[in-house]
C-alpha positions in Angstrom: 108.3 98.0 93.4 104.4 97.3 94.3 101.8 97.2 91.7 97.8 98.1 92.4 95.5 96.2 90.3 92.9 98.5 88.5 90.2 96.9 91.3 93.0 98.3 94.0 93.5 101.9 91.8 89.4 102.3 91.7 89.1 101.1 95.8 91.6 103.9 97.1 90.5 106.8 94.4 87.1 105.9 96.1 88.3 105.8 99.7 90.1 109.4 98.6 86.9 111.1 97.7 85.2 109.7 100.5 87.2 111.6 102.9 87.9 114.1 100.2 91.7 114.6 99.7 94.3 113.5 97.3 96.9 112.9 100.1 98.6 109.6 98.8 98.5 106.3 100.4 101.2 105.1 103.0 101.8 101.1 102.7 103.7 100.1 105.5 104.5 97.1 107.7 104.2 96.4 111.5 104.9 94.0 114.2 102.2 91.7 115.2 99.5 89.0 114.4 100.4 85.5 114.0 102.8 85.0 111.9 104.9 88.1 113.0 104.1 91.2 110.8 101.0 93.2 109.3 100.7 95.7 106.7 99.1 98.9 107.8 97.9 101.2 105.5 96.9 104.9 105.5 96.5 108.2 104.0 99.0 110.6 104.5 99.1 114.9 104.5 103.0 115.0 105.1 105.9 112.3 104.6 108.2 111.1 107.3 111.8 110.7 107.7 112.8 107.9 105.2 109.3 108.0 103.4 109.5 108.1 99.5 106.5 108.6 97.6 106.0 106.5 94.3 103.7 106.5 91.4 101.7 103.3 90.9 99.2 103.0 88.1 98.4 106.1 88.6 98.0 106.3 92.6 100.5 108.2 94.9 101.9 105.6 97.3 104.1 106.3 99.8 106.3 103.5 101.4 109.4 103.9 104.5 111.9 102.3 103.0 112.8 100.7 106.3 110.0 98.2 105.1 111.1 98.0 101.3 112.8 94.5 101.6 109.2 93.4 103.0 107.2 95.2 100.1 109.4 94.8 97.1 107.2 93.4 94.6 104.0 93.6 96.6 100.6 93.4 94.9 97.9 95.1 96.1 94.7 93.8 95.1 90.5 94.5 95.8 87.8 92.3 96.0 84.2 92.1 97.4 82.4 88.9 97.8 80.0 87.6 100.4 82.2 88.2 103.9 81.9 92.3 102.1 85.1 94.0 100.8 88.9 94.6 101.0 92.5 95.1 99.9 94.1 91.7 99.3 98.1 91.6 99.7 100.0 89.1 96.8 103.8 89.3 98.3 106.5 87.0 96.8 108.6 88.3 100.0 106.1 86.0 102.3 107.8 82.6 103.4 104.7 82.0 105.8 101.3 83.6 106.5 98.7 82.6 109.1 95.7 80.9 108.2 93.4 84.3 109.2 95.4 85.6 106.1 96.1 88.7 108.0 100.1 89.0 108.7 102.8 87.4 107.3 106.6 86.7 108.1 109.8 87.3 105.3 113.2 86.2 105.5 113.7 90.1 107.0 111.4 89.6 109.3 111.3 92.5 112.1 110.3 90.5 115.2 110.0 86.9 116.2 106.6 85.3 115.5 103.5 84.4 117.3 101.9 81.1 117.4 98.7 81.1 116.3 95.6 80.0 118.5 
């Protein structure tokens, strides 16, 4: 399903103990930006109506699986480097992405798509 890359695992344990729960992580998938859809993500106390939660190396995720076709396969990565920190999506699903790197479109994609300015 989606994999977290041991800089992804360390980032959300940290994020966890930062706000100090173990409520799992919610991965999800919205419409907007450029290309059409975002990922959202989120920490989450109680699931929702079609929510699963999953084990992945070791970190509670939880995904609606409404946005499964749009995930499936999904790598989550971490990285800092000058610009400062964050999560880095890999998705095989993507057919575009816009060049701000934040949202993407699928061949399921859930709304028609922006053009980018």
């Amino acid at each position: 399903m989606i994999t977290l890359t041991e800089a992804a695992v360390k980032r959300v344990r940290i994020l966890q103990a930062q706000r100090q729960t173990n409520a799992p992580l919610r991965i999800g998938v919205k419409s907007g930006g450029c290309s059409g859809l975002s990922y959202t993500m989120d920490f989450v106390e109680e699931l929702q109506p079609l929510e699963r939660e999953y084990d992945c190396n070791g970190v509670k995720i939880v995904i609606n699986d409404l946005y499964r076709p749009h995930l499936e396969g999904l790598e989550l990565d971490y990285a800092e480097d000058l610009m400062g920190g964050g999560f880095r999506f890999y998705n095989p699903n993507a057919t575009r992405s816009c060049s701000c790197g934040t949202s993407f479109a699928t061949s399921k994609d859930m709304g028609k798509p922006v053009a980018c300015s």
